[in-house]
C-alpha positions as CSV (number, residue, x, y, z in Angstrom):
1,X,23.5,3.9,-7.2
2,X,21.2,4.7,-4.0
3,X,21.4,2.6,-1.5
4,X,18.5,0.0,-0.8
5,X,15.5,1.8,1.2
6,X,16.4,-0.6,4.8
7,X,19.6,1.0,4.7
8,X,18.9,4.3,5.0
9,X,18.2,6.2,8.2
10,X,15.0,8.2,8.2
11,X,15.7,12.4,8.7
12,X,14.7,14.1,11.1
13,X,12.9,16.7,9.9
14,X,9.4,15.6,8.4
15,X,7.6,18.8,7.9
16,X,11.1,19.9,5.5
17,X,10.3,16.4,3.4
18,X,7.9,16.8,0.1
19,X,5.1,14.5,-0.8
20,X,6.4,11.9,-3.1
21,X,5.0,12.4,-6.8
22,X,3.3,8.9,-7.6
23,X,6.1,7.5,-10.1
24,X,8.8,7.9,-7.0
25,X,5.8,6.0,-4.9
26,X,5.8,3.2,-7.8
27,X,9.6,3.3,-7.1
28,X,10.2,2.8,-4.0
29,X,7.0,0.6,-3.6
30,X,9.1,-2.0,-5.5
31,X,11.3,-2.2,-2.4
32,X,8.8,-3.4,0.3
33,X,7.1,-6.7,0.6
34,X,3.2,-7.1,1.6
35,X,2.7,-3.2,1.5
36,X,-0.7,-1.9,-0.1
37,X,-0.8,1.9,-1.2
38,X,-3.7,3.4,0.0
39,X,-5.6,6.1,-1.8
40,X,-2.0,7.1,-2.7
41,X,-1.6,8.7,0.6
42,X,-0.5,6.3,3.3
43,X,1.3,2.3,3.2
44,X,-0.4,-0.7,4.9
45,X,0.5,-3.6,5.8
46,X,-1.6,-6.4,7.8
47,X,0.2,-9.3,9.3
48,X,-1.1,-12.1,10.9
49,X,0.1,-14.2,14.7
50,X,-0.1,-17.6,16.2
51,X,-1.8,-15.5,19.2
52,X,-1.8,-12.0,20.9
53,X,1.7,-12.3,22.8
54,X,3.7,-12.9,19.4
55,X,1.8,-10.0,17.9
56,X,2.6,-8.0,21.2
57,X,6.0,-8.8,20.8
58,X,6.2,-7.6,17.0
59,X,4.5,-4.5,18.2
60,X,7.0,-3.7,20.5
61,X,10.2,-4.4,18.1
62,X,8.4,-2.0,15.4
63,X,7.5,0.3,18.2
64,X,11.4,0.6,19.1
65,X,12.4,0.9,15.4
66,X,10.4,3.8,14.9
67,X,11.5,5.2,18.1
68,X,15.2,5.0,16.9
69,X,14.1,6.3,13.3
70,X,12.3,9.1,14.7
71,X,9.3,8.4,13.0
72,X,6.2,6.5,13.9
73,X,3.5,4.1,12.2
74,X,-0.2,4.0,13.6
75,X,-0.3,0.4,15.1
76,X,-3.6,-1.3,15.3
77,X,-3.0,-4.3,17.8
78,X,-5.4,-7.6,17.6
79,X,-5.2,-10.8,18.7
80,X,-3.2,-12.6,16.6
81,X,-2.9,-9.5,14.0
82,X,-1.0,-6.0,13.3
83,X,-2.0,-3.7,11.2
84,X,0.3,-1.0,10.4
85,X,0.3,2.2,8.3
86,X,2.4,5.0,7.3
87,X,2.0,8.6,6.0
88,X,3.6,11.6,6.9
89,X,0.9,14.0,8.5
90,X,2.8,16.8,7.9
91,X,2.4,16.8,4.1
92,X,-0.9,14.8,4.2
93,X,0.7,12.2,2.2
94,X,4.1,9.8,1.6
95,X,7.5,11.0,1.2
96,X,10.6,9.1,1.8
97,X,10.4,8.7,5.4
98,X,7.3,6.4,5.3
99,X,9.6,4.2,2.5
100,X,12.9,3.5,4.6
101,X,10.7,2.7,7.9
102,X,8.3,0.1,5.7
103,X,11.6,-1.3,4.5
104,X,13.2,-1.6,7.8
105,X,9.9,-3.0,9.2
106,X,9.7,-5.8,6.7
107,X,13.2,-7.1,7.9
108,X,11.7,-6.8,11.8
109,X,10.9,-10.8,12.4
């Protein structure tokens, strides 16, 4: 039995990864909480702050996570709100990469 998507570690080489046919998407989706698919081709998730320093700090945890993963989320900073999305530009589309860091970004508090 696979592991659960959190556990995994992301691999390193992106542009070697395929785009994720939608039924694996629908699979994996099942893991995260809060994520939207977006035209089928990227994750989003928007979560909301008391103010702009605990959104800041969120920012910077995800920001280290996907340092340490090797692979990095567009973050959209607002006061009081962080809006995050994933895709893998080098195949224009999702592949398992984008899964395991949503999955370890919902367990980032």
């Amino acid at each position: 039995m696979k592991t659960k998507l959190a556990d995994e570690k992301c691999n390193e080489a992106d542009a070697k990864q395929l785009r994720l046919p939608a039924k694996e998407i629908a699979a994996f989706k099942k893991q995260l909480s809060g994520w939207k698919l977006v035209s089928g081709k990227k994750l989003e998730k928007k979560l909301k702050f008391p103010d702009f320093k605990a959104a800041l700090k969120y920012v910077v945890k995800v920001g280290n996570l996907a340092e340490k993963q090797g692979h990095h989320p567009d973050i959209f900073l607002t006061y009081g709100a962080v809006h995050i999305q994933l895709s893998t530009h080098s195949v224009k589309g999702l592949t398992e990469n984008d899964f395991i860091l949503a999955a370890k970004i919902d367990r980032v508090s």
